[in-house]
N, C-alpha and C positions, 0 to 999 in steps of 0.2 A: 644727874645733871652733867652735863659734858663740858668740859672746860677747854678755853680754848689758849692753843699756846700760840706764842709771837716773840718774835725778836726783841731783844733789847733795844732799848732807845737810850739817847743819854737825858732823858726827862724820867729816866726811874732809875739814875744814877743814885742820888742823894739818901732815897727810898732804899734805895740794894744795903746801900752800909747799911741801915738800921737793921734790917731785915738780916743781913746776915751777922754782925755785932751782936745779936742777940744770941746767936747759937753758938759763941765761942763756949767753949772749949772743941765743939764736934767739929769746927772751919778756927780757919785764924782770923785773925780783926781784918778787915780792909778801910778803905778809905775811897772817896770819890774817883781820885786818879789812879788806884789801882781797878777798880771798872771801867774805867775810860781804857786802859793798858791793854783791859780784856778783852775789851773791844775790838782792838787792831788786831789781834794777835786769833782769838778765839775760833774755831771751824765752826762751832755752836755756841750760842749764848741766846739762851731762854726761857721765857718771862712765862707766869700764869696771873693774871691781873692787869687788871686798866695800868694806864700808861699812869706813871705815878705813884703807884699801889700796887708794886708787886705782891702778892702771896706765895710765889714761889720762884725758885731761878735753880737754872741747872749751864752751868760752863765746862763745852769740851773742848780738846783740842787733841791736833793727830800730830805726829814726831815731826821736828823738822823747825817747830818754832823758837824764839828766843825765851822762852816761859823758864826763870831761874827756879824751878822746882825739885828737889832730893829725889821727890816721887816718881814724877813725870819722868825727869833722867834715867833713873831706874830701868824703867821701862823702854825708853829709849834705846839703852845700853840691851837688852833682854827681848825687844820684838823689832819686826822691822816696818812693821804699818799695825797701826790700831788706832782705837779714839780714845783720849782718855780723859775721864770725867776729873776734873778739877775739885769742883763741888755742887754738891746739890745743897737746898735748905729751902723748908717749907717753914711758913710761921706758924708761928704756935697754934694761933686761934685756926689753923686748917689742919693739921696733922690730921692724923684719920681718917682725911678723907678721899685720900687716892693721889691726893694731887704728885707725888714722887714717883706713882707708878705712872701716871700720865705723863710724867716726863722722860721717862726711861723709856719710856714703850716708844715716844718722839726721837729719843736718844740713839736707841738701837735702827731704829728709822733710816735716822742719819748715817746713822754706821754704813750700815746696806748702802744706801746713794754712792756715800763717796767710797763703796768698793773696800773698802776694812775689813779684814778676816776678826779680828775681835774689838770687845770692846774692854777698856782697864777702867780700875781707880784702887784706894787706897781704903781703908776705914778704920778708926783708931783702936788699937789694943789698950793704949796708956797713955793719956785716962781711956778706961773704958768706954764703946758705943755698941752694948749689946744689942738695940734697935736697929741699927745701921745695919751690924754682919748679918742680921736674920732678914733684914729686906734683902741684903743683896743676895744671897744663899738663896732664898727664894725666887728671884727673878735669873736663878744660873749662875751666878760668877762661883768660883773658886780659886782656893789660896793659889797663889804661886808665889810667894815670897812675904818674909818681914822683913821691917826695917826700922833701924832708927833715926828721926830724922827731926829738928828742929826741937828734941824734948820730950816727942813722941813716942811712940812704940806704934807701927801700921804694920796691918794682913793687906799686901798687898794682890788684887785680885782680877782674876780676868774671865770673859765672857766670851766663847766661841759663837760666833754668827754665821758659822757654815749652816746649810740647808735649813 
């Protein structure tokens, strides 16, 4: 079944908190107005699910924006163009079943459009997200940095999109 993806709207604002509240500790908590923020700010921000009902959201952004992230900076300080994934979070009742490769595959997409030689994000060492490093491992990225950062421990990682 092919799922289709689409832009955020702020009619699955309310929906996103739940959605991604749920996966704290693998993302941080948000709040409505921190997806509104994403909004403005975001180069990608996107949905799999009717409007109202996401199942899934994936938020990028490329250097250069106001985004107060440890990670993001990171990177910043480290590349001079890339995209880098914020967070992805699939809900429960979907896992399994592609829906984070279907956004990735959207994801690197977008890379390629707006001309980005890679694409970043982070994934948690502490606490642990053995699931995460192994999707991302699988779809190419690799380490290029840890760090600590709000409590955490991240394998901060990158994905060449040359040829």
């Amino acid at each position: 079944m092919t799922q289709e993806i689409r832009d955020a709207e702020p009619g699955d604002y309310e929906a996103l908190v739940v959605l991604n509240n749920a996966a704290v500790p693998a993302v941080n908590a948000l709040t409505v107005a921190d997806f509104a923020e994403f909004a403005a700010q975001a180069d990608l921000f996107r949905i799999v699910g009717p409007v109202g009902d996401p199942q899934a959201v994936l938020i990028a952004l490329r250097p250069g924006r106001a985004y107060d992230s440890l990670n993001y900076r990171w990177f910043e300080r480290t590349y001079d163009s890339f995209l880098y994934v914020d967070r992805v979070v699939v809900s429960e009742t979907q896992r399994g079943r592609g829906l984070g490769a279907v956004l990735y595959e959207d994801f690197a997409a977008a890379g390629r459009r707006l001309g980005v030689p890679r694409l970043t994000c982070e994934v948690n060492l502490d606490p642990p997200n053995p699931g995460s490093l192994r999707f991302h491992e699988r779809l190419g990225f690799v380490p290029v940095g840890i760090q600590e950062a709000g409590g955490k421990q991240v394998q901060l990682m990158a994905r060449d999109l040359a040829a």
